[in-house]
C-alpha positions in Angstrom: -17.9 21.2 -2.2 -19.1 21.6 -5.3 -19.1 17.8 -7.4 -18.1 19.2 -10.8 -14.1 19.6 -11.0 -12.4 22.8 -10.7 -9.9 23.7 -13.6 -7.6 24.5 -11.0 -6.9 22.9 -8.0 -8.4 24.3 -4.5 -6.2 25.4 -1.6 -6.9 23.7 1.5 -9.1 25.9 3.4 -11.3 26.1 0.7 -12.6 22.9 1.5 -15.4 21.9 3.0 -14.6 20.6 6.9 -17.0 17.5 6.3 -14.9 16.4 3.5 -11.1 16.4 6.1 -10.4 14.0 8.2 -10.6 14.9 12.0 -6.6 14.8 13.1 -7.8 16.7 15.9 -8.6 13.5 17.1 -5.2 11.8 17.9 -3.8 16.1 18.8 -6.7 18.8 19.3 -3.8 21.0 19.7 0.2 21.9 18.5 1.1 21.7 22.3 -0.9 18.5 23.5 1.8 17.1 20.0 4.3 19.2 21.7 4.3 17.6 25.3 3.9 14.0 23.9 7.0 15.0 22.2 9.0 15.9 25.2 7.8 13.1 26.9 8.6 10.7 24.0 12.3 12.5 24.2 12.1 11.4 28.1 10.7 8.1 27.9 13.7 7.1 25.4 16.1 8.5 28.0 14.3 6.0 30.8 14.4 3.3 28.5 18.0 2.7 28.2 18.2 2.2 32.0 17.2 -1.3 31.1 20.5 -2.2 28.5 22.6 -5.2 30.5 19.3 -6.0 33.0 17.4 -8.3 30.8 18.7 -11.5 31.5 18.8 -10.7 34.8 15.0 -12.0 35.4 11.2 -12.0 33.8 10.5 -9.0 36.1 12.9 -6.9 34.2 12.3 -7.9 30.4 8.7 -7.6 30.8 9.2 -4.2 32.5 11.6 -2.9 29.3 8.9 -4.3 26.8 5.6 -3.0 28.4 8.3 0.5 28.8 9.3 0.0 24.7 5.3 -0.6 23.8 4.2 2.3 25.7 6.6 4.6 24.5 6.2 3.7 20.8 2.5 3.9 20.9 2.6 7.8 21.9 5.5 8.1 19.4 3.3 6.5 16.7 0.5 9.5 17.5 3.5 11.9 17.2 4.4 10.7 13.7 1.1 9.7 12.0 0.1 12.9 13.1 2.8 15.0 11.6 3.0 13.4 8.6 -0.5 12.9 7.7 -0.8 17.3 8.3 2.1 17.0 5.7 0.1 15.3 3.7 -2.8 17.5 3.7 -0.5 20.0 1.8 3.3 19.1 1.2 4.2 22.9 0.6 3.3 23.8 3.9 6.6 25.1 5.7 4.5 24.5 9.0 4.1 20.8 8.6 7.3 19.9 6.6 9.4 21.1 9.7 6.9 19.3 12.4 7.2 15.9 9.9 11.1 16.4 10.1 10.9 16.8 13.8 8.8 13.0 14.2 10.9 11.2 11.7 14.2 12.7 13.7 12.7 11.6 16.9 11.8 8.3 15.6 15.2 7.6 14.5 16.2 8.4 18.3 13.9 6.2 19.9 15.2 3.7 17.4 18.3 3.5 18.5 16.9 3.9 22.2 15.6 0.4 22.0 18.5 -1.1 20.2 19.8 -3.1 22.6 16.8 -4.8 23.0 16.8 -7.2 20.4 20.3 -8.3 20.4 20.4 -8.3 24.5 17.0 -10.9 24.3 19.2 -13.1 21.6 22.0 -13.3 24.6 19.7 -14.7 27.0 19.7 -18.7 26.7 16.7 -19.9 25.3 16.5 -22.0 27.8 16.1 -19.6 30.2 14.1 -17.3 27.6 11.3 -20.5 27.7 11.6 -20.6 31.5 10.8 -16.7 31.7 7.8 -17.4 29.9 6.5 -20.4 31.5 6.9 -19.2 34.4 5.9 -15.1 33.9 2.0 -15.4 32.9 1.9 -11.5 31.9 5.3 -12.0 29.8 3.4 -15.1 28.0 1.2 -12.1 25.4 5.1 -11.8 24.4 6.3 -15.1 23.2 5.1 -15.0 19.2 7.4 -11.4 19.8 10.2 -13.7 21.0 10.3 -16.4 19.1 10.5 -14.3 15.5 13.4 -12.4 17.5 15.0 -16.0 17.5 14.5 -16.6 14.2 16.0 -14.1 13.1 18.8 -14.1 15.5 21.4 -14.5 13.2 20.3 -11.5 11.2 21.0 -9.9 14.2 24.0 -7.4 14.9 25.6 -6.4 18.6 24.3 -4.1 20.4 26.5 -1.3 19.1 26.0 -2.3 15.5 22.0 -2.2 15.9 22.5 1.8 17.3 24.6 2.4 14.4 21.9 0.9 12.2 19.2 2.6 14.0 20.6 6.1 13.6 21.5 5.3 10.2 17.6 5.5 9.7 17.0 9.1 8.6 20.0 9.0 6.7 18.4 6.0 4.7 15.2 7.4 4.3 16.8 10.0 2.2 16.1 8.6 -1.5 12.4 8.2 -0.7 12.0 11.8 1.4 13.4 13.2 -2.1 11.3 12.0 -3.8 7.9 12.7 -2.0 8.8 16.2 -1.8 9.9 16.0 -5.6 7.0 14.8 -6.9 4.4 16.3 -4.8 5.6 19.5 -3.9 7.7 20.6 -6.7 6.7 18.8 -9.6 4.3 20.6 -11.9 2.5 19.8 -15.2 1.3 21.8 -17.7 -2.4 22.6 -18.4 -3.8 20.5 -21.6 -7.2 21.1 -23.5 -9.8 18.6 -22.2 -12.6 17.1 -24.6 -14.5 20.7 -24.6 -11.2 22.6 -25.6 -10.6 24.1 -22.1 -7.4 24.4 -20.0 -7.2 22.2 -17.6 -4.2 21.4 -15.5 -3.0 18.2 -15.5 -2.4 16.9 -12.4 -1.3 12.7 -10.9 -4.8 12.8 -9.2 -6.7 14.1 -12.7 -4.3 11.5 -15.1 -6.4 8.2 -14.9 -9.4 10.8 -15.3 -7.6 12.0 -18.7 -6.6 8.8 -19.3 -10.3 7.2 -19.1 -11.5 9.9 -21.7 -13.6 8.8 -24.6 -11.8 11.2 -26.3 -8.3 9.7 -27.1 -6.5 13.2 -28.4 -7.2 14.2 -24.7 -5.5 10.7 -23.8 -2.6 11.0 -25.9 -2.4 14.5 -24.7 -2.7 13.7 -20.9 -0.6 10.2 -21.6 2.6 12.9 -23.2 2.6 16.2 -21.1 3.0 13.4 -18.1 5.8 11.8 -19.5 7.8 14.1 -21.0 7.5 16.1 -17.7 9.1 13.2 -16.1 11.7 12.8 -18.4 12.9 15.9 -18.4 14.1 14.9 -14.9 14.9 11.5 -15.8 18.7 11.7 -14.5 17.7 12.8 -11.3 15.0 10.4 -11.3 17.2 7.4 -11.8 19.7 8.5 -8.8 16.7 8.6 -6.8 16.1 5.3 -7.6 19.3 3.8 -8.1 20.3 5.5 -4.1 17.4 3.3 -2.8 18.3 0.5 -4.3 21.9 1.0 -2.7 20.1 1.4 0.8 18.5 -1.9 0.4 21.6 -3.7 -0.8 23.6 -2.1 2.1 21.3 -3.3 5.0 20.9 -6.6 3.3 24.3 -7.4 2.9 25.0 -5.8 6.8 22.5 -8.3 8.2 23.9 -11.1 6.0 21.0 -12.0 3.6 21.7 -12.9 0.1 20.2 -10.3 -1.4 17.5 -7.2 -1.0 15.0 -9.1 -2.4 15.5 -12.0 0.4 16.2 -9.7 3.3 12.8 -7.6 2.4 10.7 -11.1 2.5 12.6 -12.8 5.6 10.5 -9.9 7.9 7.4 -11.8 7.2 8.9 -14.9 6.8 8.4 -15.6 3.7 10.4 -17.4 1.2 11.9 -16.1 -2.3 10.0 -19.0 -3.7 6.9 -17.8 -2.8 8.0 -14.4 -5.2 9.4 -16.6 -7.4 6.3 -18.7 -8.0 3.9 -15.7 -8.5 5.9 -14.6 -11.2 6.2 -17.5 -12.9 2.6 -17.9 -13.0 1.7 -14.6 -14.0 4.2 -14.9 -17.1 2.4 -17.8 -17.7 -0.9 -16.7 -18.2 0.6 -13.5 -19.9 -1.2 -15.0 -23.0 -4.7 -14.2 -20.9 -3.5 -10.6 -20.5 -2.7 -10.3 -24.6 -5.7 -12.2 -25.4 -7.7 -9.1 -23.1 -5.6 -6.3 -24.9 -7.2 -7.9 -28.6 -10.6 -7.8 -27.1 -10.0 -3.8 -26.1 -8.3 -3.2 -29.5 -11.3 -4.9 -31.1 -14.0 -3.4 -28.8 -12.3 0.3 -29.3 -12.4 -0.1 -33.3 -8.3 1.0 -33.5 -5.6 0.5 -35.7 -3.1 0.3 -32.9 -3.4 0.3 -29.6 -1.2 2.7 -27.6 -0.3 2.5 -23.6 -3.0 5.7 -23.4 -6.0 3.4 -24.6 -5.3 0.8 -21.8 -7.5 2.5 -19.4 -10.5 4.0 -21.0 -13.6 1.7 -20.8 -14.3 -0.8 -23.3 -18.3 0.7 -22.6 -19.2 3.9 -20.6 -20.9 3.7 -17.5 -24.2 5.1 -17.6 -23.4 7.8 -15.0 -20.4 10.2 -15.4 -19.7 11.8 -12.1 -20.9 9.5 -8.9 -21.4 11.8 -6.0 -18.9 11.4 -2.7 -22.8 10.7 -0.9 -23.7 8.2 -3.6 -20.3 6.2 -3.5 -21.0 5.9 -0.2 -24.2 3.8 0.0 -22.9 1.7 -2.7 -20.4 0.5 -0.8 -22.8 0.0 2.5 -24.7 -2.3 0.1 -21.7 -3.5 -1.3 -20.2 -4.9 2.2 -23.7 -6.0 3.4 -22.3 -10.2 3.9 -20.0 -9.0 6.0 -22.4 -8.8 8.6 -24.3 -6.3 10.8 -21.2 -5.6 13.1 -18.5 -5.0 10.3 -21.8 -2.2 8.7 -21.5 -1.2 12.2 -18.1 0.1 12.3 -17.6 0.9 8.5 -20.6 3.8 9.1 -18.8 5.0 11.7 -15.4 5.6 9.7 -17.8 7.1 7.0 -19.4 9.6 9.8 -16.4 10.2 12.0 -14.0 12.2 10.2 -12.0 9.2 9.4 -11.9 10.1 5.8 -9.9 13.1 3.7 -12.1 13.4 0.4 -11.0 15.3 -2.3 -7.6 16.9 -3.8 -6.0 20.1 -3.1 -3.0 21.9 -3.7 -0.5 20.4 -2.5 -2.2 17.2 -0.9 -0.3 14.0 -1.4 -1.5 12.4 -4.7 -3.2 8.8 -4.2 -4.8 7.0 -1.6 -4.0 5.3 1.8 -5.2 4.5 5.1 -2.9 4.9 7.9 -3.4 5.9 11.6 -1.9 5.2 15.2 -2.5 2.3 17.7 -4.7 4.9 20.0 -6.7 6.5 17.5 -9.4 5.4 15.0 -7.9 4.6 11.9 -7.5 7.6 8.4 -8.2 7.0 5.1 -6.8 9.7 2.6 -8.5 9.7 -0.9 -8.1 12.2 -4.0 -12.0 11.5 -5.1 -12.6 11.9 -8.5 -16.6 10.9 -8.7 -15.7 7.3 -11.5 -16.2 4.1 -10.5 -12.7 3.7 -10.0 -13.2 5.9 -7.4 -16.0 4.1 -5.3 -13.7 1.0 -5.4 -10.9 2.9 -3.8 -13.1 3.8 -0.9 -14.5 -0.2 -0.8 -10.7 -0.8 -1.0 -9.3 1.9 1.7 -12.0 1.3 4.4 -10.9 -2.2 3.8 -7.8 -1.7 5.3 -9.2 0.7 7.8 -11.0 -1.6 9.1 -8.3 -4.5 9.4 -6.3 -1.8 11.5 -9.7 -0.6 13.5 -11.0 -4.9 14.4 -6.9 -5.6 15.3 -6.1 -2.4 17.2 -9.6 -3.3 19.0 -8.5 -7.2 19.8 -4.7 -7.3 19.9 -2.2 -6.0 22.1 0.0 -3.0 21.3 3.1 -5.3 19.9 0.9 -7.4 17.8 -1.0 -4.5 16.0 1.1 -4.0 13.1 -0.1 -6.6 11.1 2.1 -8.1 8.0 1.8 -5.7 4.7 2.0 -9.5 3.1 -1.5 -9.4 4.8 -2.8 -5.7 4.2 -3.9 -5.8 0.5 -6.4 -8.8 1.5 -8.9 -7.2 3.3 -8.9 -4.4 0.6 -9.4 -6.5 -2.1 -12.0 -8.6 -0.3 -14.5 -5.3 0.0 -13.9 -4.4 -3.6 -14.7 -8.1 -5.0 -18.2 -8.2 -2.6 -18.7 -5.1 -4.1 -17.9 -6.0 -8.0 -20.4 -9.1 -6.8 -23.2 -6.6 -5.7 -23.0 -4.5 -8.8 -23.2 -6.9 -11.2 -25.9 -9.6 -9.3 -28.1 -5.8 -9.5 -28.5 -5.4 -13.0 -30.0 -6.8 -15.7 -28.3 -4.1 -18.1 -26.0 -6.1 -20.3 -24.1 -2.7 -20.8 -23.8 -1.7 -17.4 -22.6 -5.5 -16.8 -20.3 -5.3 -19.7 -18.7 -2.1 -18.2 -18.6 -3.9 -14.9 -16.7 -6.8 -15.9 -14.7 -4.3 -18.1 -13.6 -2.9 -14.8 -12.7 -6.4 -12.8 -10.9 -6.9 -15.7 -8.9 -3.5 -15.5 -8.9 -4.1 -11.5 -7.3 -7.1 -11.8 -5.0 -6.1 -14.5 -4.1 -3.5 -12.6 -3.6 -5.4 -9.2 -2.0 -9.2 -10.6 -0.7 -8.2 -14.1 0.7 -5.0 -13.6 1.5 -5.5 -10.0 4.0 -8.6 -10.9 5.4 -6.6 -13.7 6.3 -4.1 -11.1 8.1 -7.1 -9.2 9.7 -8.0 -11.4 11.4 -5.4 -12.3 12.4 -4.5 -8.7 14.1 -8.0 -8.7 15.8 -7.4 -11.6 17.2 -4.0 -11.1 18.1 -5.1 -7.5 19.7 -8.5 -9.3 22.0 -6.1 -11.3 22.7 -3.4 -8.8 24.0 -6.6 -6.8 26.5 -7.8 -9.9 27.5 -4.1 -10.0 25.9 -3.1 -12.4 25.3 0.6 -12.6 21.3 2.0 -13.0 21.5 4.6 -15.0 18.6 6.5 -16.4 18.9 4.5 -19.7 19.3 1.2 -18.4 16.2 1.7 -15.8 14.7 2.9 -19.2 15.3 -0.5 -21.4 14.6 -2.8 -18.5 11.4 -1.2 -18.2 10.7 -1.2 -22.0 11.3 -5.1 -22.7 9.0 -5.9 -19.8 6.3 -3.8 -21.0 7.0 -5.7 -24.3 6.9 -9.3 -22.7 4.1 -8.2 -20.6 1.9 -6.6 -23.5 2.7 -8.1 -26.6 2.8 -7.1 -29.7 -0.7 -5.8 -30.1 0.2 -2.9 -27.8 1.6 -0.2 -29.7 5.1 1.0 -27.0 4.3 4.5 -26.9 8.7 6.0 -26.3 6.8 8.0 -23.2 6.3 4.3 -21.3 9.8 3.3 -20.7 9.2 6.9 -17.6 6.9 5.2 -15.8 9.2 3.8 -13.9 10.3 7.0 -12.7 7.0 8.0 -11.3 6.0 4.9 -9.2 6.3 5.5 -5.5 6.2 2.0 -3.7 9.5 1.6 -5.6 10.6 3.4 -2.9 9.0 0.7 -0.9 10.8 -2.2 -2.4 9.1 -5.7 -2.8 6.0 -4.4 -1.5 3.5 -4.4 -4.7 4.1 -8.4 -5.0 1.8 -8.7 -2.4 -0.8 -6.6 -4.5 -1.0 -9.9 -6.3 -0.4 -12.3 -3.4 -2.9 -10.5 -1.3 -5.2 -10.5 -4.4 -5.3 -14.3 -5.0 -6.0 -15.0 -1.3 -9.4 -12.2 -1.0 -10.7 -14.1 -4.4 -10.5 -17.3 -2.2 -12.0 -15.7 0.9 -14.7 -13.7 -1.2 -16.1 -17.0 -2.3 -16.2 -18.3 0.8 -18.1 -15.5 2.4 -20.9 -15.5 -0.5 -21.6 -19.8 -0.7 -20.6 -19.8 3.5 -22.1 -17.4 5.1 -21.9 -16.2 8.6 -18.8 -19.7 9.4 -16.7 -17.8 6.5 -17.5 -14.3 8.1 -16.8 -15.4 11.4 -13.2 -16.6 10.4 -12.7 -13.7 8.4 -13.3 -11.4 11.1 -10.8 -13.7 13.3 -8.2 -12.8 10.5 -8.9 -9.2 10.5 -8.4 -9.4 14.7 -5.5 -11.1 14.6 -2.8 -8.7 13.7 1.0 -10.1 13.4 0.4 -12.2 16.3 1.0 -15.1 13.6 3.3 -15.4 11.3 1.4 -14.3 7.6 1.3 -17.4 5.6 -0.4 -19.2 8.8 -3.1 -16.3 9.3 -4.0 -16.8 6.0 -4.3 -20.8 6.2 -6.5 -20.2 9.0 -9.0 -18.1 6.9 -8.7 -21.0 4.5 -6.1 -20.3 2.0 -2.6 -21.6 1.5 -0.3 -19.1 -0.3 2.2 -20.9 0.0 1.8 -23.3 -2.9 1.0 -21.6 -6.4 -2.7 -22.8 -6.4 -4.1 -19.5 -5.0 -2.7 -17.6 -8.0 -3.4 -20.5 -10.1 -7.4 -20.2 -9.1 -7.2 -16.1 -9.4 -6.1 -16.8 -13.2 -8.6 -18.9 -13.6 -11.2 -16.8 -12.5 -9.7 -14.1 -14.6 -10.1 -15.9 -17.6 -13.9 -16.5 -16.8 -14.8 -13.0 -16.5 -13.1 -12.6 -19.7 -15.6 -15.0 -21.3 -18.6 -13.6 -20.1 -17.0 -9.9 -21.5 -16.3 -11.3 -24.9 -19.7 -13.3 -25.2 -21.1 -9.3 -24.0 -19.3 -7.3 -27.0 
């Protein structure tokens, strides 16, 4: 594929096959996806055999789990699959009927299996411990059991948990809307770019517009986006709004609180822990203001709007990086990681792990996602910035935390904690924000470096918590009954910018949208642990670079170790403690030093 950007977007097949992932890997054909489907569909029929036998001995609980592991690990192919072909191009009828297919059969083998966790918290726990002691195979389960207990009384009868479990697709309405809304069906118009030609504007070209030395093209860019959005703003705000319901309804079913506690009891974490990352990120908000008078100083501006936040405070030397060239910086990059963790990271790059570049269609962002029995994916819109070599450092950073614990742990432990997933991320991007700027001697290039750890981390602490916060306060008010209307979404959103950015940030009337065009709202109280997971890889970088191989070594144990700990204890074992305010505390502080060395630059 060619590396200069087309004005208008590509269809899939005009792609090059070395720049798509390889999803013949987990199905090399529709029927091989077809007859794990029917046997998925029997498998959940066998399974309920087992309701009313658990307590009867170990033989017959371990049978029903290894059963319930087995099944869901062919179910997980089924709907990785299906949606990631989705997500190759969301206006293909093909794939959006075999996606609705896998999410409809995981809501049945949901409720297949819905006995099993209120039948486990009816067995005595005496007799539970006695299983266990006694069963050496049914020993791999008891981390599973005990956070059953702990939860137990969030915990419904048997009938209640089915009713919950079919509920599912129902639930996932709000955030299915959505996807489809704004991938498939929501366009933008074309805007002139700095030579005067028509360009579309699309989400995966808007930080590109947005990063423009040019800043008509940014305002332009910055507009078109959100009056786009707000011409749907209504709509918009029901989806919202709807979620938020969703959340208060299974929150209030299982007898939390509130949304925000019943989102952070899965990884048993406490609302302090939330609480204290946002009260130490509004404390240091006058580091964040004090970086936003540097940029309107560096810039040379009257005012500074919300569509000069991105655009670097000096240019990088080299416009367009080369998918090839991103690549071997990151190789260097992850280099004290060790020969074994090079090892496996060429073999994602070389494997078809990796979906390169945007299409029509394609699902805007980037993730990495894949199934128990398959090599991990890594979807990318690649651009050819900076930004954009991060995002792979970042990606194959969680790629790999899926590939070293789907190698080491057991099927019911390999879903480790999202408290946990931004970690390893961030970890590859700071060794590789360490390598870039210990190889040059360019105090330009090193200014735009540290220009860009200072955007990363804006973008991944500051703006993260913003995010959190305003998912605890809309959930807070939908809880009073309070209704979220379109305006009241839009205000909220408005004063935080203006607490967040203070007053030498000029509130551009298009800002108070964003709100409406941020998916993981639809993935409430996850992007706190941006932040969270943030302050930990700043510890654990360090540690790696004075350490050495001991630091590696209990890095990689981390990485291996799944969910078969409970979060907050994984990460004490890697050496930091998140659940005290210090690791956030140290992040700011580091934050503030790169911030030094940037002014002392310009």
């Amino acid at each position: 594929m060619a590396e200069t950007k087309p004005n208008k977007l590509p269809k899939r097949d005009e792609i090059d096959p070395k720049y798509k992932w390889k999803l013949e890997d987990i199905y090399d054909s529709q029927e091989k996806w077809e007859e794990d489907f029917i046997k998925v569909k029997e498998l959940s029929k066998e399974i309920t055999g087992y309701k009313g036998t658990l307590g009867q001995s170990a033989d017959k609980l371990l049978e029903c789990l290894k059963l319930r592991d087995h099944m869901l690990s062919i179910n997980d192919n089924l709907f990785v699959y299906a949606r990631m072909r989705k997500d190759e191009d969301n206006s293909n009828p093909t794939y959006q009927a075999l996606s609705d297919r896998a999410v409809a059969l995981y809501t049945e083998v949901t409720a297949s299996i819905s006995f099993i966790e209120p039948e486990i918290i009816s067995i005595p726990e005496e007799t539970l411990k006695h299983y266990m002691d006694t069963n050496s195979e049914l020993q791999l389960y008891r981390q599973h059991i005990d956070e059953i207990l702990r939860q137990k009384k969030h915990i419904l009868s048997q009938k209640e948990e089915e009713i919950l479990a079919l509920a599912g697709d129902m639930a996932d309405a709000p955030s299915d809307i959505f996807t489809i809304f704004n991938n498939a069906d929501l366009k933008f118009p074309f805007i002139k770019d700095e030579n005067g030609n028509d360009v579309e504007l699309t989400k995966g070209r808007y930080i590109s517009f947005l990063e423009s030395t040019d800043r008509r093209v940014r305002k332009d860019a910055f507009n078109a986006l959100y009056d786009t959005y707000g011409k749907y703003k209504n709509t918009l705000a029901t989806m919202l709004s709807s979620n938020v319901k969703r959340n208060r309804f299974f929150s209030t079913v299982r007898k939390y609180n509130s949304s925000l506690e019943y989102s952070l009891d899965s990884d048993n974490i406490s609302v302090d822990v939330y609480d204290n990352l946002i009260d130490v990120v509004n404390k240091n908000l006058p580091l964040l203001q004090r970086y936003l008078k540097l940029r309107k100083k560096a810039l040379k501006l009257d005012e500074l709007h919300m569509y000069d936040l991105y655009v670097p405070l000096v240019q990088e030397s080299k416009k367009n990086i080369s998918y090839e060239e991103a690549l071997d910086m990151v190789r260097k990059g992850l280099e004290p990681l060790g020969p074994e963790y090079l090892k496996y990271l060429e073999e994602g790059f070389t494997s078809g792990w990796i979906d390169v570049y945007e299409n029509e269609g394609k699902t805007s962002g980037a993730y990495s996602w894949g199934a128990y029995k398959t090599h991990p994916y890594v979807l990318l819109n690649y651009q050819g910035t900076v930004n954009d070599v991060f995002t792979i450092a970042h990606e194959m950073g969680h790629a790999l935390h899926s590939f070293y614990t789907n190698k080491t742990q057991p099927y019911v432990y390999s879903h480790y904690r999202i408290f946990v997933a931004e970690v390893a991320s961030t970890v590859n991007e700071n060794l590789l924000m360490n390598y870039l700027l210990a190889n040059t001697a360019d105090k330009k290039e090193k200014a735009y470096l540290l220009n860009h750890y200072l955007e990363e981390f804006r973008g991944t602490v500051f703006r993260q918590v913003m995010f959190a916060e305003f998912e605890k306060i809309i959930h807070s008010k939908a809880e009073q009954g309070e209704p979220l209307t379109a305006q009241s979404l839009c205000n909220i959103y408005k004063e935080l910018n203006q607490k967040y950015f203070g007053n030498d940030v000029v509130l551009d009337p298009g800002i108070e949208m964003e709100w409406a065009r941020i998916p993981h709202f639809y993935s409430s109280f996850y992007v706190y642990k941006y932040a969270t997971g943030f302050s930990a890889a700043t510890s654990i970088t360090k540690q790696i670079l004075e350490e050495g191989k001991p630091a590696v070594d209990r890095y990689i144990e981390f990485l291996s170790s799944g969910c078969s700990d409970y979060p907050l204890n994984l990460l004490k074992k890697a050496g930091v403690d998140l659940s005290t305010p210090k690791p956030v505390e140290d992040a700011m502080s580091v934050f503030e030093q790169s911030l030094n060395e940037l002014e002392n630059l310009l």
